[in-house]
N, CA, C and O of each residue as an XYZ file, in Angstrom:
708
protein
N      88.054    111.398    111.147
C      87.016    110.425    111.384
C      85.691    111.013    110.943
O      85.263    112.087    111.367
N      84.917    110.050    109.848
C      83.242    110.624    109.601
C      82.243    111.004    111.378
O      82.073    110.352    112.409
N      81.924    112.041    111.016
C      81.111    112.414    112.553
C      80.572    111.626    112.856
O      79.897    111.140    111.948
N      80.443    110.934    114.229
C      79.744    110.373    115.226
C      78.275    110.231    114.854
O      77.672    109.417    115.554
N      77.434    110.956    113.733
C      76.310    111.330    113.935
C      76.033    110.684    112.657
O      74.906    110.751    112.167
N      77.213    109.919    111.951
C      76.241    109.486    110.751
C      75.322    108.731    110.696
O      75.505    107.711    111.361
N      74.220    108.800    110.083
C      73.122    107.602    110.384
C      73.600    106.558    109.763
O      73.697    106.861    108.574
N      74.011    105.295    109.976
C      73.798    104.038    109.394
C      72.849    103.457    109.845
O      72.714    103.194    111.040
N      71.713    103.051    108.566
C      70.389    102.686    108.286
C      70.849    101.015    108.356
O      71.915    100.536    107.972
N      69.489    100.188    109.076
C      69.482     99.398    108.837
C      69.372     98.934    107.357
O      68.767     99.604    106.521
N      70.097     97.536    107.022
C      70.067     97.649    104.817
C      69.849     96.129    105.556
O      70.429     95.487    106.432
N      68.430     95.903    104.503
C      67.964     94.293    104.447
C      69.556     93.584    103.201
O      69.880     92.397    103.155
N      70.126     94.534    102.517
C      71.193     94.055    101.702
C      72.219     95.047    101.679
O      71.390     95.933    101.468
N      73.322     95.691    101.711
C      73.898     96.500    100.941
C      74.381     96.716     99.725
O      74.648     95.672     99.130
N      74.580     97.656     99.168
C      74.673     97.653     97.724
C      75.852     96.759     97.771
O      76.391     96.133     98.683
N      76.131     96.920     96.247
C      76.985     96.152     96.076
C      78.322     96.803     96.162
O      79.275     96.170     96.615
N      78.494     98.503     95.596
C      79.109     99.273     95.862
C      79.460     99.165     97.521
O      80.334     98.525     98.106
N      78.671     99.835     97.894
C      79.084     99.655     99.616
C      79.987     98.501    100.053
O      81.043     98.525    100.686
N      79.270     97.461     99.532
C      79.833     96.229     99.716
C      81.205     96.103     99.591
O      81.892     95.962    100.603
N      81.585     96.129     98.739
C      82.640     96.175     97.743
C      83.341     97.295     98.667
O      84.344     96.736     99.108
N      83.288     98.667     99.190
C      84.225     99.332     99.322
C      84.136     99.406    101.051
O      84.783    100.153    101.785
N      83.156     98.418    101.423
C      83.293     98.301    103.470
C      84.358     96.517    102.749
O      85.057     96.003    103.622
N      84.375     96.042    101.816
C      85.483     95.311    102.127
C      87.072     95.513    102.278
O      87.998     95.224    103.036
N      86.761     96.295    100.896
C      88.527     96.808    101.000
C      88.696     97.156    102.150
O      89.501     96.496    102.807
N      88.155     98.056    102.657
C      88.685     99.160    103.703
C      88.684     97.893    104.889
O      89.784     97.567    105.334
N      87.377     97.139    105.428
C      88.075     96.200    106.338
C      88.871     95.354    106.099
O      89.353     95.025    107.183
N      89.549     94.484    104.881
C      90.178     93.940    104.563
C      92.200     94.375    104.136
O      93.104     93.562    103.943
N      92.261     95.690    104.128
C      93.763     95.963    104.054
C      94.253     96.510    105.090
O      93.588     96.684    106.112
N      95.496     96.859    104.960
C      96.252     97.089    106.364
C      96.077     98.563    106.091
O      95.641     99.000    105.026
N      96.350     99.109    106.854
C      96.226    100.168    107.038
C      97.835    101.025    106.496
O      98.908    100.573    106.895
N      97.790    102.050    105.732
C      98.907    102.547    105.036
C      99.288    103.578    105.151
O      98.602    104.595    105.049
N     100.879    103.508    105.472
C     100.896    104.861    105.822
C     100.674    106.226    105.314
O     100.348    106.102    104.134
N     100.690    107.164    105.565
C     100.394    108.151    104.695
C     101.405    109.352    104.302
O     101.472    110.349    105.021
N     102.109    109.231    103.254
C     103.251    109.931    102.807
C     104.105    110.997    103.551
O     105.283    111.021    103.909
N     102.644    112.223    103.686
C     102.841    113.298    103.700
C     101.926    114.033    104.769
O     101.357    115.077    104.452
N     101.812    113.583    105.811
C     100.709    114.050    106.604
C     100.823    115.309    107.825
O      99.932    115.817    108.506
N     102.120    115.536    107.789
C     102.378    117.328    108.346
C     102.089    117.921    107.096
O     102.382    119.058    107.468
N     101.895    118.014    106.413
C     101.475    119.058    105.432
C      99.744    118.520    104.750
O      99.077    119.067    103.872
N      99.536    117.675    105.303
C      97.530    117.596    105.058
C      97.422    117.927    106.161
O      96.653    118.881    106.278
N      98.124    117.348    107.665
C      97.425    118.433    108.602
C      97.339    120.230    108.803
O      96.574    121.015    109.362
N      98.336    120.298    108.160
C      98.863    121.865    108.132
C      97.496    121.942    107.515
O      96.616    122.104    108.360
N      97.062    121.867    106.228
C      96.289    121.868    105.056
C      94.602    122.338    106.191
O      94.005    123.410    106.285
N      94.370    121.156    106.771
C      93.358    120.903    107.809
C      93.001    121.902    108.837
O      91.832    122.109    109.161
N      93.840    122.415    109.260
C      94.048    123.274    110.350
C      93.901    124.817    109.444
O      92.913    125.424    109.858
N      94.280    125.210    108.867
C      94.328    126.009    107.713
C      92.678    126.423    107.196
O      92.133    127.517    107.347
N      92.059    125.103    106.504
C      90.773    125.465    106.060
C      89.546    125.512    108.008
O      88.459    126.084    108.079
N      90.052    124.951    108.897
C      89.601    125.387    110.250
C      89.943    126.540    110.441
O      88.991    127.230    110.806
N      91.269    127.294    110.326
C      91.377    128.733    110.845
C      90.383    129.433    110.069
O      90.126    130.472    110.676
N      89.602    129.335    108.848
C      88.834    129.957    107.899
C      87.367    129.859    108.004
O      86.702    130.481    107.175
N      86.752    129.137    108.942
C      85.451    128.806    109.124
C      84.979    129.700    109.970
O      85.418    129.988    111.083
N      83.511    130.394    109.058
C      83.157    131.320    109.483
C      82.267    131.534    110.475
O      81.389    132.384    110.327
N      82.393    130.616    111.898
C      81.798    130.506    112.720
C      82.489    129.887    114.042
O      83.557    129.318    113.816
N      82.076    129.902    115.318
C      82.907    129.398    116.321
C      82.736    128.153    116.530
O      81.733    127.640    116.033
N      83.707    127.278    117.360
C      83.394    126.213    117.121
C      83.777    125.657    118.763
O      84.764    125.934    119.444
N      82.455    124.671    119.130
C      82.595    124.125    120.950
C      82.529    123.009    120.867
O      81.651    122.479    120.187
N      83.472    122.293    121.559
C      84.311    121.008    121.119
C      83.299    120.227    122.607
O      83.426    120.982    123.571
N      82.595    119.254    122.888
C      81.635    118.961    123.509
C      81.847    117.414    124.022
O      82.570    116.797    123.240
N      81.539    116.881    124.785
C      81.594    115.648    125.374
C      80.241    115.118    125.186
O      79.626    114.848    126.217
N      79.801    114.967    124.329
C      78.157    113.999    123.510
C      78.048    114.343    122.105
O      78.558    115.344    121.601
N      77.234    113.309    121.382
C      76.840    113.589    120.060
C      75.475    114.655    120.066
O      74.336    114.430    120.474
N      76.137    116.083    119.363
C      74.976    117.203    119.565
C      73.887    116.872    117.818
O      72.671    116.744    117.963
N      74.149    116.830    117.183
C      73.660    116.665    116.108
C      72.993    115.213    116.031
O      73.554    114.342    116.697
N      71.684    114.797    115.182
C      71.347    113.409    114.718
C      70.673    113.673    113.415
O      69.968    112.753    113.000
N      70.758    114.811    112.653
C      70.156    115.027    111.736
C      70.978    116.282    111.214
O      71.792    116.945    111.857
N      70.550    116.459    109.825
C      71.422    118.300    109.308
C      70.738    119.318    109.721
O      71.264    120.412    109.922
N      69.300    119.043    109.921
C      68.068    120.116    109.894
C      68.731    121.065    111.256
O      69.257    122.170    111.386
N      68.405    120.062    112.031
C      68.525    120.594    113.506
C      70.066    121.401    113.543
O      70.103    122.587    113.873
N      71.472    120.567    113.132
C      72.537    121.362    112.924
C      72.442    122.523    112.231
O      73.029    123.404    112.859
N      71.968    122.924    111.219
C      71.812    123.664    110.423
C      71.397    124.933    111.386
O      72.087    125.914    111.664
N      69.731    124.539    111.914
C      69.280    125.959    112.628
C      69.605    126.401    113.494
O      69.245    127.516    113.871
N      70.632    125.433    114.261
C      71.389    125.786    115.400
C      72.405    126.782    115.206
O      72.423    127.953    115.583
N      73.187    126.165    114.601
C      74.362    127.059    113.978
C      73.853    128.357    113.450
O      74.481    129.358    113.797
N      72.648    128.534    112.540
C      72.220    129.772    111.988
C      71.826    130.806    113.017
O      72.071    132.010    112.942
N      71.066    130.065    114.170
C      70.804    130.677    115.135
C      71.665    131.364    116.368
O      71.517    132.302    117.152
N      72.694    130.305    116.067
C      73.523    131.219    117.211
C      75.360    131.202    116.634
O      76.196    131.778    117.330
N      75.664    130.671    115.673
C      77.126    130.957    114.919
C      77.937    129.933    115.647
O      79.139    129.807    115.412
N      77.439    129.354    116.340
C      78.342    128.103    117.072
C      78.077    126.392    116.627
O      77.135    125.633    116.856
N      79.430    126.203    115.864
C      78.600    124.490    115.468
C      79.720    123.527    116.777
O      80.939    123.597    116.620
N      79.236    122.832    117.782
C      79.834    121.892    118.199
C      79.823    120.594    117.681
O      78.961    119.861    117.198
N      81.043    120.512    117.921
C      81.812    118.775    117.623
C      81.928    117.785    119.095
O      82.166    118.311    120.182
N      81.758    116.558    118.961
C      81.871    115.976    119.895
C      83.147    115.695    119.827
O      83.671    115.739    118.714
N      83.800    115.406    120.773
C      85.155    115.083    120.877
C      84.954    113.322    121.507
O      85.946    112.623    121.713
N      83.879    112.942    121.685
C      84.032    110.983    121.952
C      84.634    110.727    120.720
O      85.043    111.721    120.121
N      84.819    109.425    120.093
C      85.989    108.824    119.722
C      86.470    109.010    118.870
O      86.287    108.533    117.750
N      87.369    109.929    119.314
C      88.366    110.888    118.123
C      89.517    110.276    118.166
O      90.523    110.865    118.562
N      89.536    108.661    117.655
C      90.617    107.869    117.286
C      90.953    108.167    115.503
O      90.036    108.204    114.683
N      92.214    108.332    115.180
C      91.895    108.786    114.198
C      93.449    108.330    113.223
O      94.169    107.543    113.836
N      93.740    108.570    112.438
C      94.702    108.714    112.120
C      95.587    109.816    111.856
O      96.714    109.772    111.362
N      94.854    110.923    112.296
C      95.503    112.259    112.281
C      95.824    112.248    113.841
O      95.427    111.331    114.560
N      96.677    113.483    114.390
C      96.370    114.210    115.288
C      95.269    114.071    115.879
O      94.426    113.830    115.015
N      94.645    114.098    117.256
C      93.934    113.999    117.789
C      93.170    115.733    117.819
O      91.996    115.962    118.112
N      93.986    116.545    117.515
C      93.333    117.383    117.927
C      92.834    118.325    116.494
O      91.983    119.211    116.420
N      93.512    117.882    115.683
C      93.422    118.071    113.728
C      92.460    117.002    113.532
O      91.935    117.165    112.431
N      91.857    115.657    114.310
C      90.761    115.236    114.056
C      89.828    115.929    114.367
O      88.795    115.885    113.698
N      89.940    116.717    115.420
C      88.509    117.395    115.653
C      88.577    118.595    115.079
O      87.469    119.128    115.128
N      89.433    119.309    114.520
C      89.544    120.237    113.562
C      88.686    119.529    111.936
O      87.844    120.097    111.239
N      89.106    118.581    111.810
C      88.693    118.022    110.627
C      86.959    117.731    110.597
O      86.234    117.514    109.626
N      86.743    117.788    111.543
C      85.370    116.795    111.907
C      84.414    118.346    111.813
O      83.283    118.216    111.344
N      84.739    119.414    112.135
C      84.499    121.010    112.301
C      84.112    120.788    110.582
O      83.044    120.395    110.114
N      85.606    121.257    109.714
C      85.191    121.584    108.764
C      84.515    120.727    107.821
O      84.079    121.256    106.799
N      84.283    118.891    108.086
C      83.329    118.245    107.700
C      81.779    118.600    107.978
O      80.749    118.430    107.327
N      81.988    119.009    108.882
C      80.205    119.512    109.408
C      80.137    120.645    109.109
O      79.097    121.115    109.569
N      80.726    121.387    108.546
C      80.376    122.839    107.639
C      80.046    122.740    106.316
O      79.298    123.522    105.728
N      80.691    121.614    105.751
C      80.519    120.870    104.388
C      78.863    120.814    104.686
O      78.022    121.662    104.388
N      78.747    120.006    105.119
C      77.666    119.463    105.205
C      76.065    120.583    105.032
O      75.053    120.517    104.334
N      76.621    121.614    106.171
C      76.029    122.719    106.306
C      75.340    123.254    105.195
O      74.166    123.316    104.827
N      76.722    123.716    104.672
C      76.889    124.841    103.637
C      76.509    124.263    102.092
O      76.462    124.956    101.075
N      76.202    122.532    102.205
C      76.168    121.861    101.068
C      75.013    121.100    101.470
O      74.827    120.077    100.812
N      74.186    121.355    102.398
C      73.035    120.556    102.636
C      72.977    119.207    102.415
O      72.117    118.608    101.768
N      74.136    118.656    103.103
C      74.242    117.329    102.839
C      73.772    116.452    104.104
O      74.083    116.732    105.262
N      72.949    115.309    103.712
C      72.410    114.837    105.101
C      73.369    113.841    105.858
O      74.500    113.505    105.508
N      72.652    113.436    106.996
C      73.784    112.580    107.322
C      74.033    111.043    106.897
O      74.361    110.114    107.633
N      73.750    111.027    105.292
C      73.754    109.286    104.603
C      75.021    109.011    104.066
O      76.074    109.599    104.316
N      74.825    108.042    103.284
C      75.915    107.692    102.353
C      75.544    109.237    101.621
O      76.159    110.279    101.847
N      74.533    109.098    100.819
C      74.273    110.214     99.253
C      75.323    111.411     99.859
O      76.296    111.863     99.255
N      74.728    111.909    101.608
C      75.367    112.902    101.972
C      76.845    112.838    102.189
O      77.423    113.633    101.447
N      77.374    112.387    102.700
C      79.095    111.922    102.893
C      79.397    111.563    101.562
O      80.599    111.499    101.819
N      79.357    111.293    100.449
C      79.783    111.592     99.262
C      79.434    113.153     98.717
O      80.383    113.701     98.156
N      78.514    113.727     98.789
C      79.033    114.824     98.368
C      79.294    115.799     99.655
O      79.015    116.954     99.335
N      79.579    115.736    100.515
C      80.459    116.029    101.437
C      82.284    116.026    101.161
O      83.235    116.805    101.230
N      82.001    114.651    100.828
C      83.712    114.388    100.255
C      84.007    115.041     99.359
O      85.014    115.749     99.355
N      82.692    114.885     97.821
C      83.205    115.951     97.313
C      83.443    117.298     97.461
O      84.434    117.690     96.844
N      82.852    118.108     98.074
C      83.232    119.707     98.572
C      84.360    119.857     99.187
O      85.097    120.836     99.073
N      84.561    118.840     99.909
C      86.091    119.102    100.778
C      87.211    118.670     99.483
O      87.995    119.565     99.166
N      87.303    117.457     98.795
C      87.996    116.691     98.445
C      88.437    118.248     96.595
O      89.278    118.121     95.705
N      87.827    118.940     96.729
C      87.615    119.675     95.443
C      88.346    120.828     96.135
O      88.452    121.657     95.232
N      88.843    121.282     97.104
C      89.609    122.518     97.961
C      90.712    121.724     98.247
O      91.499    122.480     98.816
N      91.363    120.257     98.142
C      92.474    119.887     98.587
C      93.651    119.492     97.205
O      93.976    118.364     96.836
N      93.865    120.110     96.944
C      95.004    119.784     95.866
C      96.228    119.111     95.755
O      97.235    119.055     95.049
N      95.709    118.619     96.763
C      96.867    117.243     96.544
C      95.868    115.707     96.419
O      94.780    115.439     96.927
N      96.707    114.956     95.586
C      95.881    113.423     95.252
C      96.079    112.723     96.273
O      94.978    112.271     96.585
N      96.992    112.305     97.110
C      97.001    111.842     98.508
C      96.280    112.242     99.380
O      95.586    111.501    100.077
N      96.332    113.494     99.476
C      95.308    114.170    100.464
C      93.687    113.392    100.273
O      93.024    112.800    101.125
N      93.374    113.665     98.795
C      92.192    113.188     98.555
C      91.983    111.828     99.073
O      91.040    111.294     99.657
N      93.193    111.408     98.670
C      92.431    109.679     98.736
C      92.324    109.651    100.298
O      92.029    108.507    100.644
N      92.447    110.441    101.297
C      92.781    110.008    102.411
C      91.788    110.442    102.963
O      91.385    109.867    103.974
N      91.052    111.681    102.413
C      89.394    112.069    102.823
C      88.604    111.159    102.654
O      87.558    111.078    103.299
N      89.102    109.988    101.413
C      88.018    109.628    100.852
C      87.898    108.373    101.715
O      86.768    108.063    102.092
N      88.741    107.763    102.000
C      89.216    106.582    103.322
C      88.258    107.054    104.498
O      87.494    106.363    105.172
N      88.459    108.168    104.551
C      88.165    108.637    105.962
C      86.531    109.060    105.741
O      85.760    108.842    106.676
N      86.119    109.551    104.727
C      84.258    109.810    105.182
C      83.943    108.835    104.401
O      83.085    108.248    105.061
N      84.109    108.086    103.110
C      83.636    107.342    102.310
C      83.627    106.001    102.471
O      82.688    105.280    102.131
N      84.904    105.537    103.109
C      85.234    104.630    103.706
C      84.698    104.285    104.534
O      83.724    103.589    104.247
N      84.850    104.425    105.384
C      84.406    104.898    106.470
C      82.466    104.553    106.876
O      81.874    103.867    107.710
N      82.044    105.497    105.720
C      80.499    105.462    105.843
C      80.563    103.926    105.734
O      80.263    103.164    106.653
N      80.921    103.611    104.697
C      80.208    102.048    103.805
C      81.095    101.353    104.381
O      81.818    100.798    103.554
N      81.386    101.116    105.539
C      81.600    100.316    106.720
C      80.625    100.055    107.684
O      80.122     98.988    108.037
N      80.403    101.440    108.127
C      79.402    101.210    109.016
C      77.760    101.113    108.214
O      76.725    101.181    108.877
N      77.768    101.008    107.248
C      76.326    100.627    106.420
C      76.614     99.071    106.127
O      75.536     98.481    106.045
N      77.475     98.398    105.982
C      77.483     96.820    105.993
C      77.543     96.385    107.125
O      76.883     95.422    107.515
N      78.365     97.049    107.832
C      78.905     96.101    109.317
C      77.938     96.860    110.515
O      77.823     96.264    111.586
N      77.333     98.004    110.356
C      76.581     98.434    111.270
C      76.980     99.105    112.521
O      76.247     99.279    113.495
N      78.737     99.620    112.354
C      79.333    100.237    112.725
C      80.225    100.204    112.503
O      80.713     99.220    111.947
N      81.380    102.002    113.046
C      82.557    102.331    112.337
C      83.722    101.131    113.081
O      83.758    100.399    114.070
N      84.397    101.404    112.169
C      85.868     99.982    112.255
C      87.160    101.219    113.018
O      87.171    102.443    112.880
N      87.899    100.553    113.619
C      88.843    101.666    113.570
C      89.878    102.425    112.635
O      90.687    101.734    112.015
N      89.895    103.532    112.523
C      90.626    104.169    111.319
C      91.520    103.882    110.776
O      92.409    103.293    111.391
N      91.673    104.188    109.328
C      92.994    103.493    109.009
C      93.129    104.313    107.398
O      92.053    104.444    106.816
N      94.021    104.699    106.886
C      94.188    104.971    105.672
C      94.099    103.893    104.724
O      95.197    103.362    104.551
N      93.226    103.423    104.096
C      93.363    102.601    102.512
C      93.313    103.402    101.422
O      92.415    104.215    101.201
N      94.182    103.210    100.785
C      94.486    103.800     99.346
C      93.485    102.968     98.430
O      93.975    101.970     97.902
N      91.875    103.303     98.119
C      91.406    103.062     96.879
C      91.447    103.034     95.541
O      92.052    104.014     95.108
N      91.087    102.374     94.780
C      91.716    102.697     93.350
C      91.175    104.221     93.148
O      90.313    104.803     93.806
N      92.112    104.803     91.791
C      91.770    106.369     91.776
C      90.118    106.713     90.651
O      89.231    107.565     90.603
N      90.537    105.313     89.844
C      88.989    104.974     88.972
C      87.972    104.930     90.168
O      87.049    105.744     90.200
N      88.134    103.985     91.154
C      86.716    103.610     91.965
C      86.412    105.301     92.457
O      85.456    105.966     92.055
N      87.480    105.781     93.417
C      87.139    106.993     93.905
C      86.315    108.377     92.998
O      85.327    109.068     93.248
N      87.302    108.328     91.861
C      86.411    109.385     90.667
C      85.398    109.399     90.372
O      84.766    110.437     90.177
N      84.634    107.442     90.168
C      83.219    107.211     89.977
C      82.140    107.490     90.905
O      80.958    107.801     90.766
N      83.021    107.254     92.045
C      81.992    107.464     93.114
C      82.023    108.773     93.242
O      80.834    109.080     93.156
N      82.727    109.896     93.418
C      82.264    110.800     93.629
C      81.528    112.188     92.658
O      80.893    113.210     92.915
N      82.155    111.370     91.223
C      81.463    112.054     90.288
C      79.810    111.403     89.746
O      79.090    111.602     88.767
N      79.718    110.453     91.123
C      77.987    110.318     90.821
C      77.858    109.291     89.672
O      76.785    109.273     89.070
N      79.047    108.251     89.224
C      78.556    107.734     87.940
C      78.428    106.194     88.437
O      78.469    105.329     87.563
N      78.237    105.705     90.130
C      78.133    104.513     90.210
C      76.855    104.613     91.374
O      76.551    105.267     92.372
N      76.421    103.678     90.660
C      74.440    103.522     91.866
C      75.256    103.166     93.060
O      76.130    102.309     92.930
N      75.048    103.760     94.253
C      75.138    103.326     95.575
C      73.548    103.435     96.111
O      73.263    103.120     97.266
């Protein structure tokens, strides 16, 4: 699940992009996902590797990167909220996941927007070598975001398989959001 903390901005319109990809995602069923003991394995894996501790928390600690950022620098501890860690993983590989999303972020100075959760996706989505895997990050922070930027909040989770053109464009930066 994209962290609790993403900002969705009020939009007098949303793009059209956004548009377009908070429909799919609210509009299909939700699919299963092939292979998902071995993306969680995958998940849990790049969490055993994070070079900092991590305190799993009952509130949203973060509302910005700045503040995450100096926190963590300051004391080596990034907490995750554990509120609604509905997910389509594991419940407890969601909050593993949500860890090494907010290290992305960190370590890639990505804020908490759309701009940021795309290249968020990309840093993670570029360490997972499998194409399923990807598309399923990309469901999950990309998706995800441009849901809650049309609808003004997150939908409940669900895997949609995007086209592999839409996903490439978007994350290689070649479509205006």
């Amino acid at each position: 699940m994209p962290p609790p903390s993403f900002t969705a901005p009020t939009l007098s319109r949303p793009s059209q992009l956004v548009t377009t990809i908070s429909d799919q995602y609210t509009s299909s069923p939700s699919r299963l996902f092939p292979d998902l003991p071995d993306f969680e394995h995958w998940i849990a894996d790049q969490y055993s590797r994070l070079p900092l501790r991590v305190e799993f928390v009952d509130f949203d600690p973060y509302r910005a990167l700045e503040p995450m950022r100096a926190e963590v620098a300051s004391t080596r501890v990034l907490q995750i909220t554990t509120r609604h860690n509905e997910s389509v993983f594991d419940p407890r590989i969601n909050l593993m996941f949500r860890a090494v999303h907010d290290v992305d972020h960190i370590h890639h100075r990505c804020r908490f927007d759309l701009h940021g959760e795309v290249k968020a996706c990309r840093a993670i989505s570029a360490r997972c070598g499998d194409e399923m895997g990807r598309a399923l990050l990309f469901s999950e922070i990309v998706g995800q975001a441009c849901v809650a930027l049309a609808e003004g909040d997150f939908q409940q989770q669900k895997f949609v398989l995007f086209p592999l053109t839409l996903r490439d464009q978007v994350l290689r930066g070649t479509l205006e959001y």
